[in-house]
N, C-alpha and C positions, 0 to 999 in steps of 0.2 A: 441591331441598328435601329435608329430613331427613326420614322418614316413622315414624312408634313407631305399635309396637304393642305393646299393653297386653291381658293377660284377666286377667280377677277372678275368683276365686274363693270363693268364702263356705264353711265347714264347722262344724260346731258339736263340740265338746268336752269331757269331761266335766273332775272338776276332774285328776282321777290323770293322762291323760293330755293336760291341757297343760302340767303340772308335767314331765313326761316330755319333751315335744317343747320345750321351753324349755331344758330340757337339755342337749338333745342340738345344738339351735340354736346356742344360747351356747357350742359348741366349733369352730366354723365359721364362725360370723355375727361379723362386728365392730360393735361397739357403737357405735349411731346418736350424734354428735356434740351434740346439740341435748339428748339424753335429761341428765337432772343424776340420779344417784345409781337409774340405773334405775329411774325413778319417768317416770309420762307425763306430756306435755309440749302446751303448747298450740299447735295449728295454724291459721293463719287465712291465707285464699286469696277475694283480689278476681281475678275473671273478668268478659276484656272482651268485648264481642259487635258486632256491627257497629251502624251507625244506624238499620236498621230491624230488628234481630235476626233479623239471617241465619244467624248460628251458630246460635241457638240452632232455627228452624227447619231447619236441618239434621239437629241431634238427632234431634228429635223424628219429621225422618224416616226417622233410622234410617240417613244415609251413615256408613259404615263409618273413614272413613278422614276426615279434617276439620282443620282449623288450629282451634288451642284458644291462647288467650292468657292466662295466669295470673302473679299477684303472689304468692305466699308468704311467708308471716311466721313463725317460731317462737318461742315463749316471749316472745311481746312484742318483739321485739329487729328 
């Protein structure tokens, strides 16, 4: 079985410097397929959980590591 790992991170930005890191991104980063005219784009994600939600208390307690089942939709499509 394939194992992902994933961290997130959150930063807050004022506006000069994310005009700056958009920048510099957009000379490196290839432009997301879904996105139309660099404008955002709608996302929608049905997640499935067991019969008695055992995923989801897995979550909640916190294993590390988990089987996660998701449908992804973009832009309606």
């Amino acid at each position: 079985m394939l194992k992902v790992s994933r961290v997130e991170n959150k930063f807050f930005f004022n506006q000069q410097d994310l005009y700056s890191l958009r920048e510099l991104l957009n000379n490196i980063m290839i432009i997301d397929p879904n996105s139309i005219d660099f404008e955002p784009y709608k996302i929608s994600s049905l997640y499935y959980d067991t019969e008695y939600d055992g995923d989801l208390a897995e979550k909640l307690d916190g294993v590390r590591y988990r089987e996660k089942y998701r449908v992804r939709i973009y832009n309606d499509n």
